[in-house]
C-alpha positions in Angstrom: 58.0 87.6 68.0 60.5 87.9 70.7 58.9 89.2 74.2 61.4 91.2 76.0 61.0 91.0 80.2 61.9 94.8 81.4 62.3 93.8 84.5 64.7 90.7 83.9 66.4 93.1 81.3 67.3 95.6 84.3 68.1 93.1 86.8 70.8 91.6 84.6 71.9 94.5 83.7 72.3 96.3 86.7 73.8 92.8 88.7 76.7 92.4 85.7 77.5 96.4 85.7 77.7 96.3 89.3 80.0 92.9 89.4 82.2 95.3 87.1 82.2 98.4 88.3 83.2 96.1 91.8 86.1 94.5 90.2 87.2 97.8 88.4 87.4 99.2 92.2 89.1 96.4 93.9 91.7 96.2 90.8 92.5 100.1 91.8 93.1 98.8 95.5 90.3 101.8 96.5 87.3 100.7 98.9 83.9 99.5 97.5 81.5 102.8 97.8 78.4 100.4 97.2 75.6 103.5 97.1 78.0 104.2 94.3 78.6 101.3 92.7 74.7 100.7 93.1 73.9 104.0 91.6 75.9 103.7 88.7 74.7 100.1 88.3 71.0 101.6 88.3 71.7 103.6 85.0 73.5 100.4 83.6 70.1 99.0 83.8 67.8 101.6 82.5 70.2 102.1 80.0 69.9 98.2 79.6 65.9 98.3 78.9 65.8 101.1 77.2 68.4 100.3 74.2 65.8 97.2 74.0 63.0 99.3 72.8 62.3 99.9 69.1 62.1 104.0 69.6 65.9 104.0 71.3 67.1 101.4 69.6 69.9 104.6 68.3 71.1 103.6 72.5 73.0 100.6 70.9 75.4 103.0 68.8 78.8 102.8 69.8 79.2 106.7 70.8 76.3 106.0 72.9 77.3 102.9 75.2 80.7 105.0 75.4 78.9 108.3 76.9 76.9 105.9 79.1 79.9 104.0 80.7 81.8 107.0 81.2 78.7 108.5 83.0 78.6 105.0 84.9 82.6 105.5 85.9 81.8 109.3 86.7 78.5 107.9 89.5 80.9 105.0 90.8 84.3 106.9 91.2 83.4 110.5 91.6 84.9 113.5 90.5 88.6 112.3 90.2 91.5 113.5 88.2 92.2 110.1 87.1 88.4 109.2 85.0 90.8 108.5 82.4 92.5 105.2 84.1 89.5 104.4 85.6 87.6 104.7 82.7 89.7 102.5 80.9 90.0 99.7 83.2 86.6 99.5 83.6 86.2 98.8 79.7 89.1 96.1 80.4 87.2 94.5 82.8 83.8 94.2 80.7 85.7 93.3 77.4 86.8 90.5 79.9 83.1 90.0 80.5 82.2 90.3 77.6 84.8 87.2 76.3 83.6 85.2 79.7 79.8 85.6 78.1 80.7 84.6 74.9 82.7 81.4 75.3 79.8 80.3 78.2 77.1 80.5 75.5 79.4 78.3 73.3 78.9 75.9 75.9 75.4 75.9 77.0 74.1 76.5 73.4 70.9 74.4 74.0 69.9 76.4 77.2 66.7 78.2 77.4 67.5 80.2 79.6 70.4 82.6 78.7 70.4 85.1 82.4 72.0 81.6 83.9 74.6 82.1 81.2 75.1 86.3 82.4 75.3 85.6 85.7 77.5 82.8 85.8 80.0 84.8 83.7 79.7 87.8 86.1 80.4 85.4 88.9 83.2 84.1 87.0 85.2 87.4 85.7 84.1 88.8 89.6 85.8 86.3 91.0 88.7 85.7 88.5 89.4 89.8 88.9 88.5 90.8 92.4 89.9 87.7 93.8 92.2 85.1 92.5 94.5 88.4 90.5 94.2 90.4 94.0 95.2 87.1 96.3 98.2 86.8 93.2 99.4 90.2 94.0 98.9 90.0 97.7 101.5 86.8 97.9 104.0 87.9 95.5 103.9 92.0 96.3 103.1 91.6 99.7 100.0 93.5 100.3 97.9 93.7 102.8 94.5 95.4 104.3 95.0 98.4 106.5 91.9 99.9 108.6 92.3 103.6 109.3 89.8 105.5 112.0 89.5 109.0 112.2 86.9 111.6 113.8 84.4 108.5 114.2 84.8 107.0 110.6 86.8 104.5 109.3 88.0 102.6 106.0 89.6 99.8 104.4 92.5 100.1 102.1 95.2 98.1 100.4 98.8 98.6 101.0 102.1 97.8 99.9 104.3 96.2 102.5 107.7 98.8 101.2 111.0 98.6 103.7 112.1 101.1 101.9 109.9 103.7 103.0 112.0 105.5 105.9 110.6 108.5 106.0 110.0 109.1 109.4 107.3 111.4 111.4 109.9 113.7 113.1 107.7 114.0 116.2 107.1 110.4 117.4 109.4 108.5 115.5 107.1 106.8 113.1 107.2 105.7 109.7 104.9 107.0 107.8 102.0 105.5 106.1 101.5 107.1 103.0 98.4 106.8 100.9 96.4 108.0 97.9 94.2 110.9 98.9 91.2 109.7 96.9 91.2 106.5 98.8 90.9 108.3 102.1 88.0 110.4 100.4 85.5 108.3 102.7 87.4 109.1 105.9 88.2 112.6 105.1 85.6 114.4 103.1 83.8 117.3 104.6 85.9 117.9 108.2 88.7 120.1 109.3 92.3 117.8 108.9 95.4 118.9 110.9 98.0 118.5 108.6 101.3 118.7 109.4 104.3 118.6 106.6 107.6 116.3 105.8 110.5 117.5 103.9 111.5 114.6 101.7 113.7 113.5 98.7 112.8 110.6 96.2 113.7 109.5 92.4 113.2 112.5 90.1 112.5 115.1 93.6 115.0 117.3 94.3 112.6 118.5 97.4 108.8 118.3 98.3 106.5 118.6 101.1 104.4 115.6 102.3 101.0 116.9 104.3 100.1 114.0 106.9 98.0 113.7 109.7 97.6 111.6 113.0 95.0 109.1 112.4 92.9 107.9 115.6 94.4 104.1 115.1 95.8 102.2 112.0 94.6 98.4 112.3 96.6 95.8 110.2 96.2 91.8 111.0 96.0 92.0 114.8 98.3 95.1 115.6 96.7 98.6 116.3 98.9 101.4 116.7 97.3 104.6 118.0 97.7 108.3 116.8 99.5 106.8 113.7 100.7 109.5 111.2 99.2 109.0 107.5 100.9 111.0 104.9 98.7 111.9 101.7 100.0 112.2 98.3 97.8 113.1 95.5 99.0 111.2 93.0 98.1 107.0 93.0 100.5 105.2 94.0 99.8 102.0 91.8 98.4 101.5 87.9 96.0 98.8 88.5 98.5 96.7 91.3 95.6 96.5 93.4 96.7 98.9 96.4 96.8 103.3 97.4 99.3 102.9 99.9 102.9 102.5 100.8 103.5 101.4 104.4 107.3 100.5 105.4 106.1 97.9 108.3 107.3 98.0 111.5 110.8 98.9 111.6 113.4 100.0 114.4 113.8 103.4 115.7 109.7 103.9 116.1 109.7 105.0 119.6 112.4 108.0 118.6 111.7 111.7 118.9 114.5 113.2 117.5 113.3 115.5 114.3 116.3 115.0 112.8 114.8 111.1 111.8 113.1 112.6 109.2 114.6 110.3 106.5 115.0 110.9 102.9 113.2 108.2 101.0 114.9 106.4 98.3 
């Protein structure tokens, strides 16, 4: 008779669902939302026990785990136009569990105690993921951690170190730092934003506004720059490269007024 420990059942659960849905985040380059990510993880666990249990043992159908990790995605991400990619990435990322469990109960077939063998595969796929892939990208695409502050909040994101973004605020002179609107959600959500708009041309765009705003201070390494303008596209910016923003670094011609620098990106 096999005894099955509810309680150990949703604490594996939920820790491996939430090392995921953690990697699945980083890989989008968005910041962790951990009541999220917890939340989400939560049902991962109940859904966990319960599949365990002869009367919803119909849980372990295939249409069923697929309704409860999109519900998962849905707690973790929010309402987004992009489930889809999220969606799908975070099935990448626990078919890579998945593989990581498998081939560590190959090799600890005599142990008794198989949540060492979960957990040390979460460890493993949350580091391999979240860590060693992002540190790969960050050295060969040149990426690096941006803090923006605005009205009193503030928030971590990934950018994409991009000379080639040029186009200029026409007020103070600055490049713009352009970024994903859903990961400024945190920053943003529920106020009043004073957007201003840039005129720019790109690949495939004859003409399009850009809505940006002046951000209290933009923090990256050591350097702080003040009333920093932060354009905001809706559309990502990256498929799974691990950042949301485009920021052309500092470049000459910052401290100019003239509206006319209002460059056309390329």
């Amino acid at each position: 008779m096999t005894v099955i420990y509810a309680d150990l059942a949703f604490f594996l659960n939920a820790v491996l669902d939430y090392l995921t849905l953690c990697c699945t985040v980083r890989l989008f380059g968005l910041p962790l939302r951990h009541r999220r990510i917890a939340a989400a993880a939560a049902a991962g666990g109940v859904y966990g026990v319960l599949a365990l249990l002869p009367p919803w043992r119909f849980l372990t159908a295939v249409v069923c785990k697929c309704a409860v990790s999109a519900l998962m995605v849905r707690i973790a991400f929010g309402k987004s136009g992009y489930f889809l990619r999220h969606y799908l990435l975070f099935l990448v990322a626990s078919c890579t569990l998945s593989g990581a469990v498998v081939g560590l109960e190959a090799v600890f077939t005599q142990t008794d105690s198989p949540w060492v063998i979960f957990l040390l595969s979460g460890a493993f796929c949350a580091f391999a993921l979240a860590v060693v892939f992002h540190r790969g990208a960050a050295s060969a695409g040149r990426l690096v951690t941006a803090e923006i502050a605005f009205g009193g909040r503030r928030t971590r994101v990934t950018l994409f170190c991009d000379t080639g973004n040029t186009l200029r605020d026409p007020i103070s002179g600055q490049v713009l730092c352009i970024v994903w609107r859903e990961a400024l959600s945190p920053l943003l959500a529920g106020r009043e934003v004073p957007y201003r708009t840039i005129t720019y041309q790109s690949v495939g765009t004859a003409q399009a506004e850009l809505p940006y705003f002046c951000c209290d201070s933009l923090t990256i390494g050591k350097k702080t720059w003040k009333n920093y303008p932060i354009g905001v596209t809706d559309h990502p910016l990256s498929d799974g490269g691990g950042f949301v923003g485009l920021w052309g670094g500092e470049q000459e011609g910052e401290g100019c007024n003239d509206r006319a620098m209002a460059a056309k990106t390329t």
